[in-house]
N, C-alpha and C positions, 0 to 999 in steps of 0.2 A: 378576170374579176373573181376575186371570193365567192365562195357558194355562200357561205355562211351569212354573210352580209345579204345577200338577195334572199332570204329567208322573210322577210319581213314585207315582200310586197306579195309575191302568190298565195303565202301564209293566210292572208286576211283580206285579200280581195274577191271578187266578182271576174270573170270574163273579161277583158277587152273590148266595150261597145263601139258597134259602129256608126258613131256620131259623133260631131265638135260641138258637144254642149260646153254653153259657158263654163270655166273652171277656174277664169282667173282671177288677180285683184280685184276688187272697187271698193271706191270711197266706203269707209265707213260712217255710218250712220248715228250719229249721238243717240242717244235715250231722248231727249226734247223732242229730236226732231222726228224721229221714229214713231215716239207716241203720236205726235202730231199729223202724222202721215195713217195713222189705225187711226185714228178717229175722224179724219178726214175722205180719206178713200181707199179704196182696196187696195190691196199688192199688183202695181201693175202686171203685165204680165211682159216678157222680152222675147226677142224672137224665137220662133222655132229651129229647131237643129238643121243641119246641112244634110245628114244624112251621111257624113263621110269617116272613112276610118283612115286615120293619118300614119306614116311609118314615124314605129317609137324611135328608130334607131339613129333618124334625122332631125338632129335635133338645132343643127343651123339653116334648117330651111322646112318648108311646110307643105310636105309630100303626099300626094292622095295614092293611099294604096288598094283601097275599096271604094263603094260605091253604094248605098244599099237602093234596091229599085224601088222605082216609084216614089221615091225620098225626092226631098227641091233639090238637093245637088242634080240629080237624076234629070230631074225634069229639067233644069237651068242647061243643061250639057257640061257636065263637069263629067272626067272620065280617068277610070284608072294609072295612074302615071304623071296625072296632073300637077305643076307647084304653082301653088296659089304667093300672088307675088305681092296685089294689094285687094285690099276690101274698100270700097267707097272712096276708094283716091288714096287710103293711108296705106302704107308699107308695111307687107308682113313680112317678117324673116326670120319668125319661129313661133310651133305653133300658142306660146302664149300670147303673142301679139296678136294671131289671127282671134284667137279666144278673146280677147280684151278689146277686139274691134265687133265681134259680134257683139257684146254685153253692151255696146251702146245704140243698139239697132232694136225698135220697137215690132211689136208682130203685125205683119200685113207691109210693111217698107217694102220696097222694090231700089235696091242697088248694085251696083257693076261688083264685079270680081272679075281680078285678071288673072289670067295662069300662063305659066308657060307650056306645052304641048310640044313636047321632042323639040325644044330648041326657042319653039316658035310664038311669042304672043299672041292670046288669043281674050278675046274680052266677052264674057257673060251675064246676063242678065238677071238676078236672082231674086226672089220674092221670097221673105222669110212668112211665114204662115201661124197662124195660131192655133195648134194639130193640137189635140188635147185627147185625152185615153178614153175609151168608151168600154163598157163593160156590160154585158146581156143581162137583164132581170136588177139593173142598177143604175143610182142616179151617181155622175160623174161630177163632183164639183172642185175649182181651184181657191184653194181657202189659205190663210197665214194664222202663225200662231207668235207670239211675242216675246222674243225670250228676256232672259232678267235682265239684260244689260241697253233693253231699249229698241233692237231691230228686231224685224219681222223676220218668219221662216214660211219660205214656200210650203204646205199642206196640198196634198191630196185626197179627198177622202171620197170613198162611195158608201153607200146607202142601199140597204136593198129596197127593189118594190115589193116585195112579196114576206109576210111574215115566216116565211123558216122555220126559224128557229126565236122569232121572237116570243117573249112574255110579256103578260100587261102590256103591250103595244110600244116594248122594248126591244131592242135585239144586243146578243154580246157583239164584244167590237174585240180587232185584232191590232195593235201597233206595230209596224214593222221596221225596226232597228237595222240598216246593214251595216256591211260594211268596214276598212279602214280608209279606203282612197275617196279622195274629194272628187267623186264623179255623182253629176245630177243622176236625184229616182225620176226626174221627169221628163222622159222619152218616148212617146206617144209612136215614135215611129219604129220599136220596135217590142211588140206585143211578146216577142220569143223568147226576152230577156226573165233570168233566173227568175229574180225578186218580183217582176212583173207576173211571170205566171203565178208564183204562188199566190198571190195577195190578189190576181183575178178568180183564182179555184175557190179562196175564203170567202170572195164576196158574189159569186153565184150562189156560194151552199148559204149564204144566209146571214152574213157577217157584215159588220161597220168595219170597215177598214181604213189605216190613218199611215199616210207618211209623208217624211218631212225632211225638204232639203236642207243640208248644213248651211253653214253661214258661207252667204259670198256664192253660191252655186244656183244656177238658174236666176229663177226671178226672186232668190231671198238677197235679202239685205246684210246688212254687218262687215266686218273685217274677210279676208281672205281668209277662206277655208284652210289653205294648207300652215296660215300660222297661227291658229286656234291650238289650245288646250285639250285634252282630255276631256276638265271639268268642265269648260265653257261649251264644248258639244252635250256633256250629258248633260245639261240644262235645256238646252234646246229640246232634247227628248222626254225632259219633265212637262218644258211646257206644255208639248204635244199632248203626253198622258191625261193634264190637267184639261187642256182641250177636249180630250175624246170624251175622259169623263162627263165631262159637262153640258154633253150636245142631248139633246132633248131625244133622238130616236135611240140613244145608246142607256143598258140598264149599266149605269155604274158597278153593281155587285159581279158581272160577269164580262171585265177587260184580259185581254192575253196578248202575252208582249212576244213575240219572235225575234229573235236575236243571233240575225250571221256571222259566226269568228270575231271580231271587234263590238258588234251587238253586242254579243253573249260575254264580253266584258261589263256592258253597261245594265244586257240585264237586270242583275240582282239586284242592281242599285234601285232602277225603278221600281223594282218587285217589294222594296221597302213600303211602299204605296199600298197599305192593304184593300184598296181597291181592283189591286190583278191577282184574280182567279188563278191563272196560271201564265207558266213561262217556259216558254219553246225556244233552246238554245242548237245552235248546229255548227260544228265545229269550229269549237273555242277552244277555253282553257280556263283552270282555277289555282294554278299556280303564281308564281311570281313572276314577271316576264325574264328575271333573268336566268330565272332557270329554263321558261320556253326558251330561252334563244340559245342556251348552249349545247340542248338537249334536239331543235331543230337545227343547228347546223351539225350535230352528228347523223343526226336521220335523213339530211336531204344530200350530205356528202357521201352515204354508203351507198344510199340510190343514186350517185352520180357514176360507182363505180369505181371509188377512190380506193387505197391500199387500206389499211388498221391504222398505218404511218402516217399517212396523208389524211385520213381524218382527223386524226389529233391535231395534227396542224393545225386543221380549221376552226377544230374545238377552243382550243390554246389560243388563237385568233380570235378568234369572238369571246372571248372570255375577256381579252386585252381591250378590246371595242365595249363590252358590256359595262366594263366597272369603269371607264371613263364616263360611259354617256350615261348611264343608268345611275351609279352612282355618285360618282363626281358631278355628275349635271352639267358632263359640257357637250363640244360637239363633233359631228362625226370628222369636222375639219381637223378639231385637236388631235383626234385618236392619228389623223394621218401626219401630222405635226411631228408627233410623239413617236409614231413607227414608221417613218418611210415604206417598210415593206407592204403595209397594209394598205396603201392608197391604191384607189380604182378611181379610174375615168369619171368625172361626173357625166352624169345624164337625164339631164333635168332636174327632176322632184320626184323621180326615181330613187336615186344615189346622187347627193350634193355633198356638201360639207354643212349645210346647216337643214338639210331635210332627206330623207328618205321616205320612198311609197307614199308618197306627196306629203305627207306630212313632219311636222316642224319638230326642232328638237326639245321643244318645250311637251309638245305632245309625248313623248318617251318618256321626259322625265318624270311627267303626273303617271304617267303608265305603270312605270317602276317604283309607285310609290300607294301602289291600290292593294289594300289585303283582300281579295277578292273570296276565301275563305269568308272571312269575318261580314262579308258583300250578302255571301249566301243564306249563312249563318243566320242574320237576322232580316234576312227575307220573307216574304208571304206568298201562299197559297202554294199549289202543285208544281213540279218543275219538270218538265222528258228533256234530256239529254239526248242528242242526235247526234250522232258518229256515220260517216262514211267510211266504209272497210279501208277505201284504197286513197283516203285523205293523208295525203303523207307531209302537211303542212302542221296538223295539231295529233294529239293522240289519247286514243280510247279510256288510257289513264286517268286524265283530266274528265271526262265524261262521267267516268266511274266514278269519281272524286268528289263534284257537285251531288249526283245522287246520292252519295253516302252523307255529307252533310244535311241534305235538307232532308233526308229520310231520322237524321238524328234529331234535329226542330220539331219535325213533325210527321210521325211516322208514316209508311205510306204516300206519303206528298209525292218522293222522287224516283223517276228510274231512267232509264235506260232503252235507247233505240238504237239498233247498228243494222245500218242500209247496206246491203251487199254488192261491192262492186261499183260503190260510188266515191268521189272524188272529191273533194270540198267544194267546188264551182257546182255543184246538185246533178253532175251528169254519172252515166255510166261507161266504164271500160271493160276489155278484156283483161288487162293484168294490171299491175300496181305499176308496172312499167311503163305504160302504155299511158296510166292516169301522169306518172311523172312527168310524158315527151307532151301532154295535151290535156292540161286541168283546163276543165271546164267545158274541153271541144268534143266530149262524147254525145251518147245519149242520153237527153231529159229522162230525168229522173221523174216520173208522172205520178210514180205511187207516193212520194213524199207529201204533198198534199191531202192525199187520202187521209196514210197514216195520223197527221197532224190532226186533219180531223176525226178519227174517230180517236184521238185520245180525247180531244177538246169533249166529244161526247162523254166520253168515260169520266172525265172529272164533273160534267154537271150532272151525271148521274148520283155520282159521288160526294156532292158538294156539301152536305150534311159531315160529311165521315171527316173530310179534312177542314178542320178551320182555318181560315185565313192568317191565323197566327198561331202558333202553340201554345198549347196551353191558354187560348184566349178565354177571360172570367167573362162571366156573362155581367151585363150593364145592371147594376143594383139602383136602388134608390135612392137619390141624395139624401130623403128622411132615416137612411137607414141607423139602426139602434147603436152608437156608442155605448161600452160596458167602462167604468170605473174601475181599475185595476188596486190593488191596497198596496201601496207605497207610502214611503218613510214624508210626513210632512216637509213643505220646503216652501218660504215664503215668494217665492218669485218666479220667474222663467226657468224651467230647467232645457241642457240645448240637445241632447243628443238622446236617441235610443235605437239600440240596432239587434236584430234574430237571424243568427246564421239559417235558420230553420224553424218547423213551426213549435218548437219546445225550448231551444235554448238563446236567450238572449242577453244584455246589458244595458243598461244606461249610468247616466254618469250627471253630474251640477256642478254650479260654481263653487260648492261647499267642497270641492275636491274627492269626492265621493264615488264610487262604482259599486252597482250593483247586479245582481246576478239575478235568472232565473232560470229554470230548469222545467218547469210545467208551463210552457205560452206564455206565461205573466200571471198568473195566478198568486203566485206567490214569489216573494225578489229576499234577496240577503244580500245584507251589504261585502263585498268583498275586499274592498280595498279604500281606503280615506289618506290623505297627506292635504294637511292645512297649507294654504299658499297656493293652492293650484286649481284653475279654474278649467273645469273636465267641458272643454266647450267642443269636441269630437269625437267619437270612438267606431271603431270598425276592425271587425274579424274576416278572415278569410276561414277559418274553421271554428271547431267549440274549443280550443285551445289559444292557436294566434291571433293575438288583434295588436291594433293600434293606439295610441288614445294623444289625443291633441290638446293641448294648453293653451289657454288665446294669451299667457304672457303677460309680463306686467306693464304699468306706465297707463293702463286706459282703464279697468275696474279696481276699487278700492280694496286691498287686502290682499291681492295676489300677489308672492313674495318669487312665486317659483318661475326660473327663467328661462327650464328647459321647456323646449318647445313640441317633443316627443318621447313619448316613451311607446315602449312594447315589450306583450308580455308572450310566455308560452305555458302557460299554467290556467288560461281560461278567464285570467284576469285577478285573481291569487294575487299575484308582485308583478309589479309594473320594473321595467331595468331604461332608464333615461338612454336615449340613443343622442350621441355624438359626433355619429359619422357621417354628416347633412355637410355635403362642397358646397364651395361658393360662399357669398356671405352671412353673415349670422340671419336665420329665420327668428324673429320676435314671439313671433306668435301664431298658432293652428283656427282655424274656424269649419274646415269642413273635410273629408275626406270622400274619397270615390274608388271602387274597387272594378278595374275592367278586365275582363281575359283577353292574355294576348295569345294569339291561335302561332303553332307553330308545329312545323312534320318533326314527329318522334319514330323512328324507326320506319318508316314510311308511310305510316299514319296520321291523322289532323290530331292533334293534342291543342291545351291551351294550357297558361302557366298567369298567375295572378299579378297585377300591377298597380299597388298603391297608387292613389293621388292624393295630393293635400294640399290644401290652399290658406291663404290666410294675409290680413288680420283686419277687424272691426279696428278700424282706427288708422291701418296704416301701420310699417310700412308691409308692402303689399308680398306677397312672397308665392312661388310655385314651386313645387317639391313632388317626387315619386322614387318607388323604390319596389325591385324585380328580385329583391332579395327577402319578401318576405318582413317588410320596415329594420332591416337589420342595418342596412345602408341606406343611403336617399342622393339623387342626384338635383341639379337646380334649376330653374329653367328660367329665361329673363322674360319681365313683361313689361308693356310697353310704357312710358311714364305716365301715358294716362290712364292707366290703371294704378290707382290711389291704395287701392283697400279692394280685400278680396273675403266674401263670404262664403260661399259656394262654389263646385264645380262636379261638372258632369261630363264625362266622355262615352259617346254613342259606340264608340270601338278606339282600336288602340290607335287611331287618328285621327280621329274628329271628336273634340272637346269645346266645353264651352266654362267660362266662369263670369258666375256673379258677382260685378262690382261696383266702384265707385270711381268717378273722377275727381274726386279730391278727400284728403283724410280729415277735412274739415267739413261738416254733412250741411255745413250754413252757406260752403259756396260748391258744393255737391252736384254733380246729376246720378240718376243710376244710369249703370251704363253695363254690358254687356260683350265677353270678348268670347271669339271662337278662333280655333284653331281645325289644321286641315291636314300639318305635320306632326302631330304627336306632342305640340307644343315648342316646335323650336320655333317657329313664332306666332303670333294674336295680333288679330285684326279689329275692329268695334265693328259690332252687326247691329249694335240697339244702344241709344243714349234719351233719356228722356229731357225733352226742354225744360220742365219746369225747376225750381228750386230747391232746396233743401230733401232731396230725393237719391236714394240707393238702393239697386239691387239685393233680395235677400238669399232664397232660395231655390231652385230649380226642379222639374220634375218630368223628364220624358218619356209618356208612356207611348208611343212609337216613335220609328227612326224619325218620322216626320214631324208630327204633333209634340211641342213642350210647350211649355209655362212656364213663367220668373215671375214671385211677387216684387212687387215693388214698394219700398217702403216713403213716407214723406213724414217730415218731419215738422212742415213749413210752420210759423206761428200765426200767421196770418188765419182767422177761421172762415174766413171763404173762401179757402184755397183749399175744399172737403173733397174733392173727386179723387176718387180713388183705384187705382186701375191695376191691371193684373198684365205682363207683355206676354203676347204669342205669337207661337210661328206654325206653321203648316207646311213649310218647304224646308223640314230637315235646318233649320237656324241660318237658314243665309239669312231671311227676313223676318220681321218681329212687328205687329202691329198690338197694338191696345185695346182688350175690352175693359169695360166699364166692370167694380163689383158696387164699391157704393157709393153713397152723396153723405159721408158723414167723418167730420174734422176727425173725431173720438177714434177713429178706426187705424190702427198701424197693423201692417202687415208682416207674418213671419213662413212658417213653414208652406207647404205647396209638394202636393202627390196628387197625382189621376192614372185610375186605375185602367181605362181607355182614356183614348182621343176625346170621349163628351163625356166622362164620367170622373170628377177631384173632389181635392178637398183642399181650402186656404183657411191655414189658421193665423190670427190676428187677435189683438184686444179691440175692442173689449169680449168679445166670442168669433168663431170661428165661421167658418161662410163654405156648403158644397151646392153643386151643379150637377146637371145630368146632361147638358145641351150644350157643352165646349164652352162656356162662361156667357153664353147672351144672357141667362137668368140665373142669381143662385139666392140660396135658405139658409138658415143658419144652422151650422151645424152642433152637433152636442156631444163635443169631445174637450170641454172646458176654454178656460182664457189661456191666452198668449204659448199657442202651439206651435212651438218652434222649426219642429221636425216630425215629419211623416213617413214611416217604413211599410212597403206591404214587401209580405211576404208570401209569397206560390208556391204550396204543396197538390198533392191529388189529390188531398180530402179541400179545398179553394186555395182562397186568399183572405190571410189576418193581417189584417192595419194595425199598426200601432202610432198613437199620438203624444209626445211629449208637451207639457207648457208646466202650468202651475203643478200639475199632476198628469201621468201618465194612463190613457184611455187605449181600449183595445175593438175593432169591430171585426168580429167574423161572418166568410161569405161563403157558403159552400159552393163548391164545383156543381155546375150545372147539371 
């Protein structure tokens, strides 16, 4: 068997435990009924483990190769050398069937198991148990948390009795992320295990400790673990966070996520959650995976021993397996389709054709499709990077890598811990050799825990110095002072204004007009006018290039001009019409969005800029970017029910969202909402509003998690005056409604918040801000019909700028 290929199960596991915890299929569980099952009764609980370690290498029959004492196998007389042949009358003959025969076995049952014994049948009595983990100075409870899709997940969580480390009658809490393999955290019968000790050493010293079995493992619910997604597990680890957050003895302001090698993939995701303090990752990775996998099959083949020659083989190997499955998105069946030479034995959910290191091949392809940079990048709070010297699965590289990033967010946040003589399984060795013949079978690594905690100390020491976000502005007033800037009179809505910076800016009208300024807005000069063209977008990447968007003719009166882009490099001076837009004719612009895509320069994190532009008020509906600076533009398709597009925002260079319509008729309209998770190669609807005559306008995210979309209505009916604003809390999978007013007269246009509780929504006939995430808002005094909202973040704060009838400016100083 290839080395290269076996990279991916020692890479991002744990030890070998010795037990037959459930691991296999079961029914999955709809959302109806799921719900109905949480609100009904708890997560039942299923039996206890056997206590046994099975040989991996048999995989047509169901071999006891261990025994752990004083476990029920133990007690029952099950005995090393054992084949377990049936469980309760049904036939096992591998051990996923023995697995799929416990998962229907409740705790406290008493039934037969037969084995053979050198030859000979012998029949046992077995009582599975309901062993549950106990922890000193802690209260042990089995809790479930509900992930998006409708099932439960098995939860653990302890509690201390003693305040520690509590405040106000809070204590911080730890979440503990493992893992890649779909093996249960809940094993009560064996205290020794990795994850198990550390997350008992957190919750003696003082900690709320939470974790949470995958889907399909133990007593959780849902589809099979091994054919789960990436995205669909780190949901489960949102809920969890959303959980821990939430529990009455935990202070929300101080959660910390620890994250084992495939953890410390999910990490930073959660860490977008400025609610975790900090984040403890241990051998992972921040690269791409397909650069881990070509870079660990040369490292785990020199440690085999291999020639210079013979490594590249395997390089060259895995490089042919990478870009089939990673980027082609097929499976590892094809890859052996495709090369004869490369095929290895399967071995369960080890090495399959459609799964390796138990998991699926859909699981890879969300893998290879994570910017785990761009993860970091817009992360929160502190981060220690943990390296084992003699981890010869991930490397010190990637460690260094994360801490330079988040040290670049937010200085001081990130650094660096390297354990000597440890292994990626948290044990010790004598040599790197010695970690390669036996990851994980050394010496417990006992100071690891320490360490963790006395950084955990060192950040709440420090918790003043690092903000939970960079550069976070402190929460202003919603009464705070709009200034009236002197601009050129214009009877109507004007739609855009944008500031590279807090000195040089533009804006632009439907009178085809651009204007400049140079002092914050103090003062504008017109720089540019051409009659026929309706300036309804503009955006620079510097004080030179920008863009400016046309919303086209056929839908306002007098626009003649039917270029749908132009771009300038003179500061806005001469606009030069851009032609080189694939795909079919774009009509017309409405919003543009500027995201850095991160990418290694010299072996460095750089980033390089990436127009988006959306469009048109009326239909027909169009998606467009361009990595050349608007010099060229590429097309991107959206779905038919996306009518009319206003707005769009992308959170990084893969997850996108746009404001739009389901029909380019706003009389049989809804607003509706599309998000993206590829960069836009395709949109899905995450938000449609049921009522009538209603469209999405504009968007505003000020964290990964928390946006706003105003919503417009049009309806003619006057008791049809509610008027709502959509949000989301979970990063845009979901979208609920609050309430802004009870008045017909009210249409809704631009939308900025400067935190999660702190916006602004302009509308006619005036404009409307909050300080409280929208339960209440005031009116604000940056004039009628504000179409768009810009803040801009320098050291000396943040300057808002508001367009409508006339363009308003508020500044805030840095805290």
């Amino acid at each position: 068997m290839r080395l290269a290929a076996l990279a991916l199960w020692p890479a991002l596991t744990v030890p070998a435990f010795l037990s037959a915890q459930p691991m296999a299929p079961m029914p999955s569980v709809t959302a109806t009924a799921a719900a109905a099952h949480a609100a009904a009764a708890p997560l039942p609980r299923r039996a206890g483990t056997l206590g046994i370690r099975l040989d991996p290498q048999a995989t047509d029959r169901v071999k006891v190769i261990e025994v752990v004492p004083g476990a029920t196998a133990a007690a029952a007389g099950v005995q090393p050398g054992d084949t377990v042949v049936a469980v309760a009358g049904r036939a096992v003959k591998a051990p996923d069937t023995l697995r799929s025969a416990l998962r229907e076995v409740q705790a406290g049952q008493t039934l037969r198991i037969d084995v053979l014994r050198q030859g000979a049948p012998v029949a046992l009595k077995v009582t599975l148990s309901d062993r549950r983990e106990a922890v000193e100075g802690s209260t042990v409870s089995y809790r479930s948390v509900e992930a998006p899709k409708g099932y439960r997940l098995r939860s653990i969580v302890t509690v201390p009795n003693r305040p520690q480390r509590a405040q106000a009658g809070r204590h911080p809490a730890l979440l503990y992320v493992q893992g890649i393999t779909c093996d249960s955290i809940d094993r009560p019968d064996r205290p020794d295990a990795a994850d198990t000790r550390i997350v008992h050493t957190m919750a003696r010293q003082g900690l709320v400790t939470l974790r949470v079995d995958k889907a399909g493992l133990g007593d959780s619910e849902g589809p099979p673990c091994h054919e789960i997604g990436f995205a669909e597990e780190l949901d489960g680890y949102r809920a969890a966070l959303n959980a821990l957050a939430t529990m009455p003895e935990v202070d929300p302001r101080r959660i910390y996520v620890f994250g084992h090698s495939m953890g410390g993939l999910m990490a930073p995701y959660l860490a977008r959650d400025d609610r975790v303090r900090g984040s403890m990752v241990y051998g992972t990775l921040a690269r791409t995976w397909f650069e881990y996998q070509l870079e660990n099959a040369r490292r785990q083949s020199a440690l085999a021993g291999k020639s210079p020659a013979e490594v590249s083989d395997d390089v060259l190997g895995q490089a042919k397996e990478s870009s089939m499955i990673l980027v082609d998105k097929k499976t590892l069946g094809d890859v052996w389709r495709r090369w004869p030479e490369l095929r290895q034995e399967p071995d369960g959910l080890m090495v399959g054709e459609n799964h390796i290191a138990t998991r699926s091949m859909k699981f890879f392809h969300e893998l290879q499709d994570l910017n785990l940079a761009r993860a970091w990048q817009e992360s929160s709070g502190a981060v220690l990077a943990i390296y084992g010297e003699y981890d010869w699965v991930t490397a010190l590289q990637d460690h260094q890598l994360i801490a330079d990033i988040v040290n670049a967010r937010t200085p001081g946040a990130g650094s660096v811990l390297t354990l000597p003589q440890v292994d990626h399984g948290f044990t010790r060795h004598a040599s790197l050799q010695d970690s390669f013949r036996a990851m994980g079978q050394g010496t417990w690594e006992a100071e690891l825990p320490r360490r963790m905690l006395a950084w955990i100390d060192s950040v709440e020491a420090a918790a003043p110095a690092i903000p939970a976000q960079a550069a976070a502005p402190a929460r202003v007033a919603a009464t705070a002072a709009w200034q009236k800037l002197p601009t050129e009179p214009y009877r109507g809505k004007q739609d855009d204004v944008f500031f590279v910076n807090e000195r040089v800016g533009w804006y632009g009208n439907g009178d085809g007009k651009v204007f400049r300024s140079t002092d914050g807005g103090d003062t504008w000069s017109r720089v540019w006018e051409q009659k026929g063209t309706f300036v309804r977008a503009i955006a620079f990447v510097d004080e030179k290039v920008g863009v400016l968007g046309n919303v086209g003719t056929g839908y306002f009166p007098g626009v003649t001009d039917t270029v749908p882009v132009y771009r300038t490099e003179d500061g806005g001076v001469t606009w030069t019409p851009v032609t080189a837009i694939e795909g079919p004719p774009v009509v017309g612009l409405c919003a543009f969005d500027i995201v850095q895509v991160p990418f290694i320069n010299a072996g460095r994190l750089d980033h390089r800029p990436r127009i988006v532009g959306v469009g048109r008020v009326g239909g027909p509906a169009a998606f467009i970017w361009s990595d050349d600076l608007g010099k060229t533009w590429k097309q991107g398709q959206l779905p038919a029910l996306g009518a009319a597009a206003f707005d769009v925002k992308f959170l990084d260079d893969r997850r996108g969202f746009i404001a739009a319509a389901t029909h380019a008729d706003v009389s049989q309209s809804n607003a509706l909402i599309l998000a993206t998770d590829d960069g836009g190669a395709s949109w899905r609807e995450v938000y449609r509003s049921t009522r009538p005559f209603e469209l999405t306008w504009k968007m505003s995210f000020p964290t990964p998690q928390v946006g706003y979309t105003t919503v417009q209505s049009y309806n003619p009916d006057r008791t049809a005056s509610a008027r709502v604003v959509a949000k989301t809390t979970d990063g845009g999978r979901t979208w609920s409604e609050v309430a802004l007013a009870d008045e017909h007269a009210v249409r809704q246009f631009g939308v900025a918040f400067l935190d999660a509780n702190t916006g602004w929504v302009g509308a006619v006939p005036h404009g409307f801000a909050t300080d409280d995430g929208g339960k209440t808002w005031h009116k604000a005094g940056f004039g009628n019909a504000v179409n768009k909202i810009r803040l801009v973040r320098s050291a000396a704060g943040v300057s808002a700028y508001a367009i409508g009838v006339e363009v308003h400016r508020l500044r805030m100083p840095a805290p």
